[in-house]
C-alpha positions in Angstrom: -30.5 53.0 32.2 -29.1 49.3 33.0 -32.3 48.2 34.5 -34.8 50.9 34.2 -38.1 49.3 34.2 -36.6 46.6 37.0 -34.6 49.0 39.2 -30.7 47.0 39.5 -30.8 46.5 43.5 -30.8 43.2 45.9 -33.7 41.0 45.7 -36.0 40.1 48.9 -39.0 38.0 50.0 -41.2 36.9 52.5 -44.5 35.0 52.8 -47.5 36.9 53.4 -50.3 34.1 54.6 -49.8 31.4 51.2 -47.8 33.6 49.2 -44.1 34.7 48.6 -43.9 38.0 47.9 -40.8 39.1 46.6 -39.4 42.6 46.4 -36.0 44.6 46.0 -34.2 46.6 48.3 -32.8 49.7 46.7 -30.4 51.6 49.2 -30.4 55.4 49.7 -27.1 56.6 49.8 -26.6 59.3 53.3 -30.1 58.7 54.1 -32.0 58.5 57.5 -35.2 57.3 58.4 -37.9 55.0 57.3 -38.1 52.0 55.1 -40.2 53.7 52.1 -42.1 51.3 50.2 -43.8 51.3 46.7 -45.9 49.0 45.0 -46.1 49.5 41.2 -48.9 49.0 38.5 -46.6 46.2 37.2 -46.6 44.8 40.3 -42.7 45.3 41.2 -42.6 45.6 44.9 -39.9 48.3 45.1 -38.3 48.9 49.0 -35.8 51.8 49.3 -33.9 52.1 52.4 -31.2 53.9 54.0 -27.8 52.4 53.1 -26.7 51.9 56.7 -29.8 49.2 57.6 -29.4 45.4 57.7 -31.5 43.3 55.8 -33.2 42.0 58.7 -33.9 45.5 59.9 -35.6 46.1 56.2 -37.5 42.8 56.4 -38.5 43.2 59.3 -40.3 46.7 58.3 -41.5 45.2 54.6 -43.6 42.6 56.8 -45.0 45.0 59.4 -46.8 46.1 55.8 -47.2 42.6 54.4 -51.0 43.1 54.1 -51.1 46.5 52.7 -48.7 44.8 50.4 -50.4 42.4 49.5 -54.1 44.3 48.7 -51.7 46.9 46.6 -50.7 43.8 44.7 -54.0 42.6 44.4 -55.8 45.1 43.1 -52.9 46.1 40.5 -53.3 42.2 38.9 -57.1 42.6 38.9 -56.7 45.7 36.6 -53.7 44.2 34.3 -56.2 41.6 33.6 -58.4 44.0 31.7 -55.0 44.9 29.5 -56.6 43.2 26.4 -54.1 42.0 23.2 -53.8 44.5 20.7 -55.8 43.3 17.5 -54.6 46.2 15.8 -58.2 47.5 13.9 -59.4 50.7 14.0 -60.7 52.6 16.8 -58.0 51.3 18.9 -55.7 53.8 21.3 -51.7 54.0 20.8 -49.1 56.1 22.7 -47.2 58.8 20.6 -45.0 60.9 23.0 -46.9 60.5 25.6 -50.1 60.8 23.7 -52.7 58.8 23.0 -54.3 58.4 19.3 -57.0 56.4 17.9 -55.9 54.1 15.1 -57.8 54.4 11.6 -57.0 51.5 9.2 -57.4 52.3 5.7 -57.3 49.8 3.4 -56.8 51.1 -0.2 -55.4 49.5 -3.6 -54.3 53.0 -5.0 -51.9 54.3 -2.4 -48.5 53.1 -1.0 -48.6 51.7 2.3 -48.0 53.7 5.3 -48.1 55.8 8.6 -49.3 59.2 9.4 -50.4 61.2 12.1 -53.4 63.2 10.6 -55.3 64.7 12.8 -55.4 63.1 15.8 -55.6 60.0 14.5 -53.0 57.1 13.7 -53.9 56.4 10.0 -52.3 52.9 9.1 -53.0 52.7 4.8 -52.6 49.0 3.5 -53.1 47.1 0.6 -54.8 44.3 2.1 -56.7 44.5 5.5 -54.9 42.5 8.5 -53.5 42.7 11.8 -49.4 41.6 11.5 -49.2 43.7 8.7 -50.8 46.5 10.7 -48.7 45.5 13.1 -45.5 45.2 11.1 -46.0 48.9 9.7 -46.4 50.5 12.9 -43.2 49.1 14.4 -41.4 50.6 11.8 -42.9 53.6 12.0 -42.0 54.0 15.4 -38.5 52.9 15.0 -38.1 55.6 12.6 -39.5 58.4 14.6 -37.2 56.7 17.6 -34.2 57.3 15.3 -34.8 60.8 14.4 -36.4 61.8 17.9 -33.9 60.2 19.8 -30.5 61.6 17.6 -32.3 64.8 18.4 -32.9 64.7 22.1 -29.1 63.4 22.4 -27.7 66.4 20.8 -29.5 68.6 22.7 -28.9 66.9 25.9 -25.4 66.7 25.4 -25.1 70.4 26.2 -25.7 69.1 30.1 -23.0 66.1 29.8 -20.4 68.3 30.3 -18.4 65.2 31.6 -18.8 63.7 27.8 -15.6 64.1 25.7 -16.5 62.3 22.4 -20.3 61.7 21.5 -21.7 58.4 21.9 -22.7 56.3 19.3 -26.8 55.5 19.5 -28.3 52.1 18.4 -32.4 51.4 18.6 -33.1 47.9 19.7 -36.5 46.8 21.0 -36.0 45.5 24.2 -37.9 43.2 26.6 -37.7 45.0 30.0 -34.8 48.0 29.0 -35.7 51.5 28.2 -32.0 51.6 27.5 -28.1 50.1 28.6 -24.8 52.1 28.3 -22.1 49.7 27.3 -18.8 50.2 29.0 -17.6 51.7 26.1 -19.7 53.7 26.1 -22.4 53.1 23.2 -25.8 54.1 24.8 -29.0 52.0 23.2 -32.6 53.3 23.3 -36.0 51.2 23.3 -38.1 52.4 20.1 -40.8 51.9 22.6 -39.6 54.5 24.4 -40.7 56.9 21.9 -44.2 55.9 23.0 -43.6 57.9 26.6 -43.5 61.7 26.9 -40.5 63.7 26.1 -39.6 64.7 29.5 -39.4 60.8 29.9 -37.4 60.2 26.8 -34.9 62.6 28.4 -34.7 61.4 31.3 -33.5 57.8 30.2 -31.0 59.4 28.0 -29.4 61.6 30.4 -29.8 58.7 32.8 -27.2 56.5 29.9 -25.0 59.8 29.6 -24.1 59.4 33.2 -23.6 55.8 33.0 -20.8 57.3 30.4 -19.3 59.2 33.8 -20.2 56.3 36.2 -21.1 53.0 35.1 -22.5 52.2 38.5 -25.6 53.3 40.6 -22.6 54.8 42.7 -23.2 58.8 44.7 -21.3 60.5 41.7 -24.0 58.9 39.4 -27.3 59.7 41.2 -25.2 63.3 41.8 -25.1 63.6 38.2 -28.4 63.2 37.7 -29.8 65.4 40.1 -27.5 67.9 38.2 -29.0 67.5 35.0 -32.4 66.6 35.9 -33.0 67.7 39.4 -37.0 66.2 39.4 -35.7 62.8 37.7 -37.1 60.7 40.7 -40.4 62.0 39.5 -39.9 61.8 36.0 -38.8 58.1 36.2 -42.1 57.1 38.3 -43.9 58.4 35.8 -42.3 56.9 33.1 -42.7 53.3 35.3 -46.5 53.7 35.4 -47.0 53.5 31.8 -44.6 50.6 31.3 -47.7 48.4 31.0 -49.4 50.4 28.5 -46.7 51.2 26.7 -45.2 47.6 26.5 -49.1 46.6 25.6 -49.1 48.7 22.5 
């Protein structure tokens, strides 16, 4: 997706008491009703609201619920505070597909280094005992099982994209704050983190690029698209938005 851990939409604030909170308006195409608002563990204030409402209309609401707001924000800082560094030691917890494993570092002159999944366990065999080398071997290994899961998933997904003529081409690029982009030529690129998520989630941000293919905008067609091909995505992606901390943390 273009923005899929900040959702691409119009940017907002007002001041609760001392501080500005900010928040973006995401507009729901043919839809009636209420302002909806969500507050998530990351602390992106997201407000989605039917297309035909003014801004002042959807201010107006977001402050009605500036203190409920602002305790949702409150308590989500107090617990990314506890989000300690990785120091990459054993004993620690890492995502796999959605999973989490307890890394075992085994340090060990006779073997060559490397990553497996053994039971359970991330077991990270080095020469010398340390924490960027640790580090450094992981990231590869999860670049590589991004490449080969991800080439997989697209193939199979591409059985839905009955709108796409030629397959895309696929790049892995760590990103800051992407699960993935769809140029407009087409040329879709995956997070390796994202390999960290389940695989419901993986598919969703790959369908989500496949229809960026179709309509490079968050247009009707598009979120039509989507509901084709994933008709629960809303879920999937809220899902996948709650462990961005962890995930990114990793």
């Amino acid at each position: 997706m273009n923005v899929p851990i900040k959702p691409t939409g119009q940017t907002m604030s007002f001041h609760y008491g001392e501080e500005q909170i900010t928040f973006e308006r995401v507009k729901r195409l043919h839809a009636k009703g209420k302002v909806l608002i969500k507050v998530h563990p990351d602390c992106r204030v997201i407000v989605s609201s039917p297309e035909d409402a003014c801004n002042e209309e959807v201010l107006s609401a977001v402050k009605k619920r500036g203190r409920w707001i602002h305790e949702q924000l409150r308590d989500f800082r107090k617990k990314l505070e506890f989000i300690s560094p990785r120091r990459y030691v054993s004993g620690e917890s890492h995502y796999y597909l959605g999973k989490q494993y307890v890394l075992k570092v085994v340090e060990t002159s006779e073997q060559v280094e490397s990553v497996k999944l053994l039971r359970g366990k991330l077991e990270v065999s080095v020469r010398t005992k340390g924490a960027d080398r640790v580090r450094d071997l992981l990231t590869e290994w999860y670049k590589s099982r991004a490449k080969e899961i991800f080439y997989r998933r697209l193939d199979a997904l591409l059985e839905q994209a009955l709108w796409v003529e030629v397959r895309p081409s696929l790049r892995i690029l760590t990103m800051q704050t992407q699960w993935g982009s769809c140029s407009p030529k087409g040329r879709i690129t995956l997070n390796p983190q994202l390999v960290k998520a389940p695989r419901e989630c993986i598919d969703y941000v790959i369908l989500h690029e496949l229809c960026h293919i179709a309509e490079h905008n968050h247009s009707e067609r598009f979120y039509r698209l989507m509901s084709q091909v994933m008709p629960k995505w809303e879920r999937t992606k809220e899902s996948l938005d709650g462990m961005a901390n962890l995930i990114f943390s990793a």
